[in-house]
PDB file of N, CA, C and O in Angstrom, chain B, residues numbered from 101:
ATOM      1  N   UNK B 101      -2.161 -12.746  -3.357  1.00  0.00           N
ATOM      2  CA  UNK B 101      -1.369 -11.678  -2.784  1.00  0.00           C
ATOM      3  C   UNK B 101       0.049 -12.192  -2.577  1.00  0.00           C
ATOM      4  O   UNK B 101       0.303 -13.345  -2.229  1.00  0.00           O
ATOM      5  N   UNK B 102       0.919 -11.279  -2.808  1.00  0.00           N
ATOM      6  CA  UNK B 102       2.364 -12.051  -2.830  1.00  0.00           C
ATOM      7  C   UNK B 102       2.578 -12.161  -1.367  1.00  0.00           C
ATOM      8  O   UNK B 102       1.745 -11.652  -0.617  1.00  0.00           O
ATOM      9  N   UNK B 103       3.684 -12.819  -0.856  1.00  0.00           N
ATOM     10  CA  UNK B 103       3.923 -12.890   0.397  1.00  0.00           C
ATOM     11  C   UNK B 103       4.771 -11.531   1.209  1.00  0.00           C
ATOM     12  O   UNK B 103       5.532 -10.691   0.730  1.00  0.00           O
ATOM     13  N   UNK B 104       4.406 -11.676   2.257  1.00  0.00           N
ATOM     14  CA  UNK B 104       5.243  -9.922   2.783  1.00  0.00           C
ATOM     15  C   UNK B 104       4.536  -9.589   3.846  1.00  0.00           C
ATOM     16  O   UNK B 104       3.454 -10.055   4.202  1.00  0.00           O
ATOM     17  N   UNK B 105       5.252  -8.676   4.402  1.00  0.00           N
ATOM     18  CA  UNK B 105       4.516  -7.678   5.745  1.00  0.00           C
ATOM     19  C   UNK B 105       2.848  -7.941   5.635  1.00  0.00           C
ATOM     20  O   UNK B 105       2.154  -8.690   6.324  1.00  0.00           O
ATOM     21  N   UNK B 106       2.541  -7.244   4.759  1.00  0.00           N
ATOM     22  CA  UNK B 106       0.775  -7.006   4.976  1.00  0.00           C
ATOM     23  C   UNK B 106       0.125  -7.938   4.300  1.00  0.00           C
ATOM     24  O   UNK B 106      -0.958  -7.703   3.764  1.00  0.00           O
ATOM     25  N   UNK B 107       0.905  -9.463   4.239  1.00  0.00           N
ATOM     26  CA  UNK B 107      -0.160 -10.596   3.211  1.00  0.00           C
ATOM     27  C   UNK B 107      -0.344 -11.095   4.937  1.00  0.00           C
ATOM     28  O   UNK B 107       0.571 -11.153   5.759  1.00  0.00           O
ATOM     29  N   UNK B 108      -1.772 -11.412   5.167  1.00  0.00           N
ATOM     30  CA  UNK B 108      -2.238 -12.152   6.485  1.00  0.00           C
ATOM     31  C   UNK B 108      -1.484 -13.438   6.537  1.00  0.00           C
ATOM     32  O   UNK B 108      -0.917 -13.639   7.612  1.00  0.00           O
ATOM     33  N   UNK B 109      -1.362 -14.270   5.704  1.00  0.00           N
ATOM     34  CA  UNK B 109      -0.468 -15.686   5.663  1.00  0.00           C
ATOM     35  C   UNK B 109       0.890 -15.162   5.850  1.00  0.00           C
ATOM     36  O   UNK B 109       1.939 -15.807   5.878  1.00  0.00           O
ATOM     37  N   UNK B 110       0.756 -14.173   5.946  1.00  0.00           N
ATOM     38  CA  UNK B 110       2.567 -13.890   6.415  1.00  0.00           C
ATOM     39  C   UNK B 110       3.660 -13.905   5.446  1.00  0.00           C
ATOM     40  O   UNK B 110       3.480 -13.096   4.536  1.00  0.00           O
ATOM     41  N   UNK B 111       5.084 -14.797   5.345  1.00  0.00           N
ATOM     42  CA  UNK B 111       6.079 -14.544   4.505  1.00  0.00           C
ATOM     43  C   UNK B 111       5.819 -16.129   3.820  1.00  0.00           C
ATOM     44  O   UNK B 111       6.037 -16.412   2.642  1.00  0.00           O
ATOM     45  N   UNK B 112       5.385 -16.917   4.701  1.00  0.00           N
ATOM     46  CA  UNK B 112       5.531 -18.096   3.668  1.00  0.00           C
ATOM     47  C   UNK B 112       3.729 -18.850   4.210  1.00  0.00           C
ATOM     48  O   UNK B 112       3.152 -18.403   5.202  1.00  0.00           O
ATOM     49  N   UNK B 113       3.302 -19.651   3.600  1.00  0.00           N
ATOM     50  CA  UNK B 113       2.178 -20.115   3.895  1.00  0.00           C
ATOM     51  C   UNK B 113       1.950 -22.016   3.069  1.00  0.00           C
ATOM     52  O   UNK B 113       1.793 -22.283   1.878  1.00  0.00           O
ATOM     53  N   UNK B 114       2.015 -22.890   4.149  1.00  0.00           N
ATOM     54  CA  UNK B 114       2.202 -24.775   3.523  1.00  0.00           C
ATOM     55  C   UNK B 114       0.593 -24.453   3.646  1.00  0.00           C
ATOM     56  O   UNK B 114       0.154 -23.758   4.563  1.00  0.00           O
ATOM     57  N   UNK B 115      -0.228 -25.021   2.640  1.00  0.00           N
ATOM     58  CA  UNK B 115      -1.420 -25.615   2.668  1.00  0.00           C
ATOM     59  C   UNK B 115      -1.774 -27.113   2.920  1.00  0.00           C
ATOM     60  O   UNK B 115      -1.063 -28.010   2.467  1.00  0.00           O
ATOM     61  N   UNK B 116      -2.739 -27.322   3.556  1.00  0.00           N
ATOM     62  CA  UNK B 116      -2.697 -29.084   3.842  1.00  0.00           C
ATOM     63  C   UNK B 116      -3.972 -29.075   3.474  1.00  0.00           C
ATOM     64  O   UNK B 116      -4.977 -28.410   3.727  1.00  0.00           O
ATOM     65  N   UNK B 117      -3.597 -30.230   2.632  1.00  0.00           N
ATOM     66  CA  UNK B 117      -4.463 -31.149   2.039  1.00  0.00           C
ATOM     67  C   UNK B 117      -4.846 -32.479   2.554  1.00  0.00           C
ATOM     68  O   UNK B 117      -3.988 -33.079   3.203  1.00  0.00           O
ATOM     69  N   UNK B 118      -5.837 -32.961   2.395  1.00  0.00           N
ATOM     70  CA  UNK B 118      -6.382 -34.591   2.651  1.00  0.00           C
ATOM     71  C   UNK B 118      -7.101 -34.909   1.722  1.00  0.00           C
ATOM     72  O   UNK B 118      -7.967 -34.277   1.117  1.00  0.00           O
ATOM     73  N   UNK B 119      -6.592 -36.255   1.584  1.00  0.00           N
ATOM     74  CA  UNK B 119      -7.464 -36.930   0.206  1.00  0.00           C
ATOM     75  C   UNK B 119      -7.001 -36.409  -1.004  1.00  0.00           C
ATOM     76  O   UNK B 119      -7.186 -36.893  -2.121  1.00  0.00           O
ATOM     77  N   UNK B 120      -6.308 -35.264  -0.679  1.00  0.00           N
ATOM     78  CA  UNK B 120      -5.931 -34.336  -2.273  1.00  0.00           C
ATOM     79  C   UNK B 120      -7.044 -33.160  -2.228  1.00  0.00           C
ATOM     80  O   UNK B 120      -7.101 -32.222  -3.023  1.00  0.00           O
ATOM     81  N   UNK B 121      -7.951 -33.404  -1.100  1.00  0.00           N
ATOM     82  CA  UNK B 121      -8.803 -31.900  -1.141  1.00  0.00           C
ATOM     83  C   UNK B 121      -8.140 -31.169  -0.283  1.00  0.00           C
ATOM     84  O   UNK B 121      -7.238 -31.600   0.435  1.00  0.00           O
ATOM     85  N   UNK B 122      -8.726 -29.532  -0.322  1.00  0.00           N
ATOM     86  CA  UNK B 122      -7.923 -29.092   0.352  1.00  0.00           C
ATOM     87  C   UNK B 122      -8.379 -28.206   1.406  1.00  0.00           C
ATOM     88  O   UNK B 122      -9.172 -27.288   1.199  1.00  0.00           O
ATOM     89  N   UNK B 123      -7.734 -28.561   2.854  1.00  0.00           N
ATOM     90  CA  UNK B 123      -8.599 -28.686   3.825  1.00  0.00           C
ATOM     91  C   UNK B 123      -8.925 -26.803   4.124  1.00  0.00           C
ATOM     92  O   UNK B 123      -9.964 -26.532   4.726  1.00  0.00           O
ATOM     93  N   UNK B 124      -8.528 -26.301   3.932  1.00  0.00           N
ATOM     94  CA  UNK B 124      -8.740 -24.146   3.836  1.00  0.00           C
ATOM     95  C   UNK B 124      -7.806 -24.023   4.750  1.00  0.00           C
ATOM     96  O   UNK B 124      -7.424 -22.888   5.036  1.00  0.00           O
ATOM     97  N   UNK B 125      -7.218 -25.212   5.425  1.00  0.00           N
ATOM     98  CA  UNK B 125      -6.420 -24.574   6.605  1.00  0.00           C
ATOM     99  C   UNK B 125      -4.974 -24.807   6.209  1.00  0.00           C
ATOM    100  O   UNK B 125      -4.545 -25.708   5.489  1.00  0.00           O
ATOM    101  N   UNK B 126      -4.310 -23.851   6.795  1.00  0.00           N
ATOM    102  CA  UNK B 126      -2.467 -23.209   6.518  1.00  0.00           C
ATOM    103  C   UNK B 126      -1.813 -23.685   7.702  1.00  0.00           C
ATOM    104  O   UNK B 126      -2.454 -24.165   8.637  1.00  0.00           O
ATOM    105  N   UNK B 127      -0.146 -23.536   7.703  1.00  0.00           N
ATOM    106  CA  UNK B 127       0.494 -23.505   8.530  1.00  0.00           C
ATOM    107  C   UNK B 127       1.383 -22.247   8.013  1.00  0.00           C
ATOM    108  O   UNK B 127       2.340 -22.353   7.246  1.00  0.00           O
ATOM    109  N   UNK B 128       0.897 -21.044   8.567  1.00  0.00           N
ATOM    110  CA  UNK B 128       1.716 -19.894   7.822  1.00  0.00           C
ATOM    111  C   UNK B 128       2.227 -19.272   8.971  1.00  0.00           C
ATOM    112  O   UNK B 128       2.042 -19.576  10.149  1.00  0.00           O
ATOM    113  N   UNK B 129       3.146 -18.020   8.300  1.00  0.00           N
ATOM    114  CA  UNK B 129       3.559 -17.055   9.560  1.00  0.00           C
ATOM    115  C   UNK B 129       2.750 -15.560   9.559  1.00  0.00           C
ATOM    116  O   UNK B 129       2.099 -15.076   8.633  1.00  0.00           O
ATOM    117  N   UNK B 130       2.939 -15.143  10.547  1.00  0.00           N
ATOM    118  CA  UNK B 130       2.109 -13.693  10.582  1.00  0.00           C
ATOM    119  C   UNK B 130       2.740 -12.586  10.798  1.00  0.00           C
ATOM    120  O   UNK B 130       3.849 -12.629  11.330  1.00  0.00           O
ATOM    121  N   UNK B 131       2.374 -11.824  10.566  1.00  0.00           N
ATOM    122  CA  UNK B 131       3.091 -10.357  10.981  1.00  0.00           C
ATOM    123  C   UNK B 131       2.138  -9.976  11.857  1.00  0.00           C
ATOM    124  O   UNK B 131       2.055  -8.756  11.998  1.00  0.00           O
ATOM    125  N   UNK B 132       1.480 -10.560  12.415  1.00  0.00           N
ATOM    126  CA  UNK B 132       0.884 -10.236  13.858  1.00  0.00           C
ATOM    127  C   UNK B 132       1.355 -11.156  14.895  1.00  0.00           C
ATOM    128  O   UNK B 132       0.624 -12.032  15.358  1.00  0.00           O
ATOM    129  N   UNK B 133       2.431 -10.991  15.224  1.00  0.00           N
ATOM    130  CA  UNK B 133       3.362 -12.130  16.142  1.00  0.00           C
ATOM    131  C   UNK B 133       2.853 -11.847  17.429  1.00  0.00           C
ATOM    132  O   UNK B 133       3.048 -12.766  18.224  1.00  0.00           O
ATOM    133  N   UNK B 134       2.227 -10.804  17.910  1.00  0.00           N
ATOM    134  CA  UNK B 134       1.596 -10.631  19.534  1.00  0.00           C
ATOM    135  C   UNK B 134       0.075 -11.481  19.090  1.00  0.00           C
ATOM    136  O   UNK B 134      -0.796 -11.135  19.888  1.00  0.00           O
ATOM    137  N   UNK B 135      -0.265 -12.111  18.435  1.00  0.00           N
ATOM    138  CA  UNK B 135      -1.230 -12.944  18.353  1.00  0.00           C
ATOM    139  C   UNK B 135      -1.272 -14.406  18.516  1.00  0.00           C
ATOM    140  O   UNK B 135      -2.227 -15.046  18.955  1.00  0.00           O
ATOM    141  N   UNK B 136      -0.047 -14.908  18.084  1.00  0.00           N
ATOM    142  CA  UNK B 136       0.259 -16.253  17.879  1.00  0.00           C
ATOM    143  C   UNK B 136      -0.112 -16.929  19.382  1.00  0.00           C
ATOM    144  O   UNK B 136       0.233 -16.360  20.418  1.00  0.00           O
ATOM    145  N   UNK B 137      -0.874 -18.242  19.386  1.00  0.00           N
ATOM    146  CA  UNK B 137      -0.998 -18.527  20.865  1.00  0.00           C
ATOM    147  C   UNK B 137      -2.446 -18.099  20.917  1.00  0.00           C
ATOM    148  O   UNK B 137      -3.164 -18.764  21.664  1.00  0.00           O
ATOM    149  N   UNK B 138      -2.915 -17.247  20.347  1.00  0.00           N
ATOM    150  CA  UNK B 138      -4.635 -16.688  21.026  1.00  0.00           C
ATOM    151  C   UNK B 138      -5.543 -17.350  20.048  1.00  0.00           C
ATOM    152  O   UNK B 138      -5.116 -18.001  19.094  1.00  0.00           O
ATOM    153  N   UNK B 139      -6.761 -17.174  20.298  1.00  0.00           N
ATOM    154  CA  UNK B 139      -7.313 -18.003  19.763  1.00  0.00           C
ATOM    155  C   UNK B 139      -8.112 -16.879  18.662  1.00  0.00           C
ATOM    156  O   UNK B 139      -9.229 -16.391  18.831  1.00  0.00           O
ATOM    157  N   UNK B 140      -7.337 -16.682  17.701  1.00  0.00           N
ATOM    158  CA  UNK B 140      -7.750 -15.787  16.637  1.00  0.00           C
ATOM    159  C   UNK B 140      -7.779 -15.880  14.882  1.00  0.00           C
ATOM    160  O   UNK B 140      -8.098 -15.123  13.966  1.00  0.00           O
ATOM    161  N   UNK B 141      -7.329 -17.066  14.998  1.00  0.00           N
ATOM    162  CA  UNK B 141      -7.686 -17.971  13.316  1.00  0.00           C
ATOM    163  C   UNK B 141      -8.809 -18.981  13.304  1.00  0.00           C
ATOM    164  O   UNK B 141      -9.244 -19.805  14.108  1.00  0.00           O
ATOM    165  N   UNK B 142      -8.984 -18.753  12.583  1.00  0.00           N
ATOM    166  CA  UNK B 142      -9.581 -20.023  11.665  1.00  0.00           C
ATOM    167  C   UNK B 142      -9.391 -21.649  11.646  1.00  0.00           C
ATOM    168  O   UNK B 142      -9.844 -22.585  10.987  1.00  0.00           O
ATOM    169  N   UNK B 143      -8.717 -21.520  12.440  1.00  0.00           N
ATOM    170  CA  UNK B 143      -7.566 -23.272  12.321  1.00  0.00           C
ATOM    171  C   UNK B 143      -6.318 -23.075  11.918  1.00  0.00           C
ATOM    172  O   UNK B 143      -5.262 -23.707  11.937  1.00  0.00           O
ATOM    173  N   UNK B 144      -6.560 -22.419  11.683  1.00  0.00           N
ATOM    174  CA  UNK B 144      -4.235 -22.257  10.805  1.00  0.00           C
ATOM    175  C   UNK B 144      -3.330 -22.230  12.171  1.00  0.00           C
ATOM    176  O   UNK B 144      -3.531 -21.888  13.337  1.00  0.00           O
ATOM    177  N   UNK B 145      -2.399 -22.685  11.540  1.00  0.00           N
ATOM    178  CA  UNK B 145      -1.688 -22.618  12.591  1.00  0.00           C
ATOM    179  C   UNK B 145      -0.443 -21.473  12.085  1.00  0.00           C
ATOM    180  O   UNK B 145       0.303 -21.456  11.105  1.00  0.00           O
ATOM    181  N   UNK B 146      -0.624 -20.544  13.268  1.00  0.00           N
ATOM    182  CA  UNK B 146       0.495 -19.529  13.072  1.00  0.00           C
ATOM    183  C   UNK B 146       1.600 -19.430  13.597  1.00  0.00           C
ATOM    184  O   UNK B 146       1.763 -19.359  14.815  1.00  0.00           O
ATOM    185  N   UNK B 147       2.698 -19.409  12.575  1.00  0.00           N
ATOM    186  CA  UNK B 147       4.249 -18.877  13.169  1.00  0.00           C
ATOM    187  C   UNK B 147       4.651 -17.721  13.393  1.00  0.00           C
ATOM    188  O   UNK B 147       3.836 -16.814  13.226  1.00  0.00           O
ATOM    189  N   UNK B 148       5.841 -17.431  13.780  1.00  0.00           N
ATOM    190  CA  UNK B 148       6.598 -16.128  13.434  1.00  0.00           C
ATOM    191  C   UNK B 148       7.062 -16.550  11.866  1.00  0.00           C
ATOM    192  O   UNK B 148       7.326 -17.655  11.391  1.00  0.00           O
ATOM    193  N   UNK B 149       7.049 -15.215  11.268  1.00  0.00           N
ATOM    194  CA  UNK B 149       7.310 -15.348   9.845  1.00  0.00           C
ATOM    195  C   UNK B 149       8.885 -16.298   9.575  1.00  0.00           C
ATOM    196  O   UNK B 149       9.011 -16.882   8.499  1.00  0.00           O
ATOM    197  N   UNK B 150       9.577 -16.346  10.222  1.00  0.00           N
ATOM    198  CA  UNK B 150      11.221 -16.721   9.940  1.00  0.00           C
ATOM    199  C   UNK B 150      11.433 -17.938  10.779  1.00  0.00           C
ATOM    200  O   UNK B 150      12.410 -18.677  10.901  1.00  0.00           O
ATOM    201  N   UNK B 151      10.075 -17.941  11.404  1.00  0.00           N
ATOM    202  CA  UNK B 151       9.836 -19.562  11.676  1.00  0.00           C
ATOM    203  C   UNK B 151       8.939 -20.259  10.483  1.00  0.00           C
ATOM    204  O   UNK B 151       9.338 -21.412  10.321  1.00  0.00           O
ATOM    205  N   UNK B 152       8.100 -20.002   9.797  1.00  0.00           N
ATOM    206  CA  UNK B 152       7.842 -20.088   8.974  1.00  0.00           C
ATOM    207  C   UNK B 152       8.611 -20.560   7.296  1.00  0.00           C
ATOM    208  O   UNK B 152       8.399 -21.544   6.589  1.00  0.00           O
ATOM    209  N   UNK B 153       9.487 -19.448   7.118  1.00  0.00           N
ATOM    210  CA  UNK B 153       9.982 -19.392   5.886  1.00  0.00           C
ATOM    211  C   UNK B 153      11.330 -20.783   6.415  1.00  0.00           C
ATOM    212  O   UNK B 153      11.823 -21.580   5.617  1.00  0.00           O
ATOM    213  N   UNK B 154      11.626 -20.721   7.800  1.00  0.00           N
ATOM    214  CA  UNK B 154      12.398 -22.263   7.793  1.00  0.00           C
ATOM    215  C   UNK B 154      12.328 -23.072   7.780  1.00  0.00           C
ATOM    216  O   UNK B 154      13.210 -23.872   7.467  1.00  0.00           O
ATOM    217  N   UNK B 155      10.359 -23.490   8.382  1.00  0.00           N
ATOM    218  CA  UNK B 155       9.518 -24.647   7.933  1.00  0.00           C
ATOM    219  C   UNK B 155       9.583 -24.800   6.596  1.00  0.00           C
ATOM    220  O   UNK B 155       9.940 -25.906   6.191  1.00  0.00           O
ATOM    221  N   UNK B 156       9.311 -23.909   5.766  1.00  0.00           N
ATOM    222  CA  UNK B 156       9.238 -24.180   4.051  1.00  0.00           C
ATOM    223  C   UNK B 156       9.743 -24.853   3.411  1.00  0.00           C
ATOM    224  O   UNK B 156       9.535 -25.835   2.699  1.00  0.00           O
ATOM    225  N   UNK B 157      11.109 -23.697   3.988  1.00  0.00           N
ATOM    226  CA  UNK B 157      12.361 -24.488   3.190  1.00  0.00           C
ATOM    227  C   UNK B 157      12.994 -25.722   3.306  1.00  0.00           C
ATOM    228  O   UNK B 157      13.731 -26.256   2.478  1.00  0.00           O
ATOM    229  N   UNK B 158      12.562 -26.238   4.675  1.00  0.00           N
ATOM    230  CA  UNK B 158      12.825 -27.870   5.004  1.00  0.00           C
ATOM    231  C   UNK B 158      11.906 -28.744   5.035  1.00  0.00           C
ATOM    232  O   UNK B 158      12.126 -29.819   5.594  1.00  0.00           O
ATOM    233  N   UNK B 159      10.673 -28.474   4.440  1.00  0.00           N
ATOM    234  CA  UNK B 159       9.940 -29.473   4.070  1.00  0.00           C
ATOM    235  C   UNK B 159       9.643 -29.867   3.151  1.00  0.00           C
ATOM    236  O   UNK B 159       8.819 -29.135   2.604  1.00  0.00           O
ATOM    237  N   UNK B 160       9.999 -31.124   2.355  1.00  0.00           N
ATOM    238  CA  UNK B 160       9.157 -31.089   1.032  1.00  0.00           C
ATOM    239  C   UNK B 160       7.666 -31.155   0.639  1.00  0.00           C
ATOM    240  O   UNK B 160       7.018 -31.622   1.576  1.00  0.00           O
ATOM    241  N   UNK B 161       6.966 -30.870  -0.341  1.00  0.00           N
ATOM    242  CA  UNK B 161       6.028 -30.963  -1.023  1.00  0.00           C
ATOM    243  C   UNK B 161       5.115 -32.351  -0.314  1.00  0.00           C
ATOM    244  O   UNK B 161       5.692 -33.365   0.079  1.00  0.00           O
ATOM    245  N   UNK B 162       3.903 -32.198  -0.260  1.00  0.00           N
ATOM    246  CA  UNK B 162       3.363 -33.511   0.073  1.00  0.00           C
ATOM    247  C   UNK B 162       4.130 -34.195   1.706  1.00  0.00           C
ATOM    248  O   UNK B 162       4.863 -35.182   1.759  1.00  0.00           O
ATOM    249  N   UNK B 163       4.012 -33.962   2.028  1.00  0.00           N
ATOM    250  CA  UNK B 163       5.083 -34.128   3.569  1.00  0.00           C
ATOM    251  C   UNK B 163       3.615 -34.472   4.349  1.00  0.00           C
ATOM    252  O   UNK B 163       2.551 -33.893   4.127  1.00  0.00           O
ATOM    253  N   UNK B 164       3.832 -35.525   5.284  1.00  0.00           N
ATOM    254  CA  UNK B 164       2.654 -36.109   5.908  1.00  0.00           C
ATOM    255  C   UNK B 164       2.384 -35.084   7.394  1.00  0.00           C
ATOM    256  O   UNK B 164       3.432 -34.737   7.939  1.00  0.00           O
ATOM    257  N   UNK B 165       1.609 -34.797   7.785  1.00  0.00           N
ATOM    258  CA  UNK B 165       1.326 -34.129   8.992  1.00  0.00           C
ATOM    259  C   UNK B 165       0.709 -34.713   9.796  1.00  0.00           C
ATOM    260  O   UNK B 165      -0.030 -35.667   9.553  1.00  0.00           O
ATOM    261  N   UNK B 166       0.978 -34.098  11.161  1.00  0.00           N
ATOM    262  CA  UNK B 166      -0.104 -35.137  11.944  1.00  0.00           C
ATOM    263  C   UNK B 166      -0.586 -33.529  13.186  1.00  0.00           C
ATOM    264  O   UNK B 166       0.062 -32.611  13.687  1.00  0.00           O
ATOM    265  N   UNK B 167      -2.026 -33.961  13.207  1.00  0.00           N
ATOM    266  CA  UNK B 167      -2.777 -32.721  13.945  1.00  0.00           C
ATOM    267  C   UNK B 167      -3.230 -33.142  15.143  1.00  0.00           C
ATOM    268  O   UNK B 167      -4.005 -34.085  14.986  1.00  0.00           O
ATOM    269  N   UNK B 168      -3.044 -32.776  16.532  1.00  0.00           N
ATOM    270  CA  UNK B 168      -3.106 -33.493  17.323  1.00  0.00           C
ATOM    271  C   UNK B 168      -3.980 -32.576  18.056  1.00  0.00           C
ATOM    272  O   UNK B 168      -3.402 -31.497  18.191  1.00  0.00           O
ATOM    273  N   UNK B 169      -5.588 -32.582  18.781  1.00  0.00           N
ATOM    274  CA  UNK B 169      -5.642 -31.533  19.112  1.00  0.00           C
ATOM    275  C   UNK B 169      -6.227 -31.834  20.819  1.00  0.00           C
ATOM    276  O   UNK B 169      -6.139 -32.986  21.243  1.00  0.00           O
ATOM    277  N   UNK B 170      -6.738 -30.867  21.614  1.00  0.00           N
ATOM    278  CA  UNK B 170      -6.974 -31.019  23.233  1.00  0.00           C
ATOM    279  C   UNK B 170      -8.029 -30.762  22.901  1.00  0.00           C
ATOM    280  O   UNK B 170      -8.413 -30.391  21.792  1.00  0.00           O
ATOM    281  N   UNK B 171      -8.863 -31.015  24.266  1.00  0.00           N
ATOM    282  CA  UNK B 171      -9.825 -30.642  24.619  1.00  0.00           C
ATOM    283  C   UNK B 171     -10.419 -29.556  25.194  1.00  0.00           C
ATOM    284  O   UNK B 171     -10.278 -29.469  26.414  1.00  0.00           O
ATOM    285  N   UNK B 172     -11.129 -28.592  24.568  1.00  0.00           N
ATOM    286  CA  UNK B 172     -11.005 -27.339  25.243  1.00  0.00           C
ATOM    287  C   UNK B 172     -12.309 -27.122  26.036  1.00  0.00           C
ATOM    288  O   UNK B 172     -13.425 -27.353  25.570  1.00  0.00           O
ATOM    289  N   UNK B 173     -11.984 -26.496  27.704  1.00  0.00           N
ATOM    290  CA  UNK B 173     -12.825 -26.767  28.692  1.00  0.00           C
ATOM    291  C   UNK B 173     -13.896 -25.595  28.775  1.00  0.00           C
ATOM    292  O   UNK B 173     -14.785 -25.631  29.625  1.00  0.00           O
TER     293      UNK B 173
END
């Protein structure tokens, strides 16, 4: 689906990989911005779309990530 209003990954969408497999989970933006913060994905982590499309554009390809996560009570 191309990117836009009604693609769920939003305007831009980084896939992360490990090992070179690829893990199903995104760092995309949404056009459901009253969602971001709730606990309503899959693991992805969601932006605002134009937070998103500025992540894109300043990251290169293969770019190392680091996932840090809490403990939830």
């Amino acid at each position: 689906m191309d990117a836009g209003l009604k693609n769920p990954l939003g305007a831009r969408a980084l896939y992360i990989f490990r090992n070179g497999e690829d893990t199903l989970y995104r760092i995309h933006g949404s056009p459901e911005w009253w969602t971001i913060g709730k606990s309503v994905s899959s693991g992805c982590v969601r932006m605002l779309n134009q937070d998103a499309i500025d992540l894109y554009n300043r990251v290169p390809n293969r770019t190392e990530i680091l996932v840090i996560g809490s403990a939830m009570a």
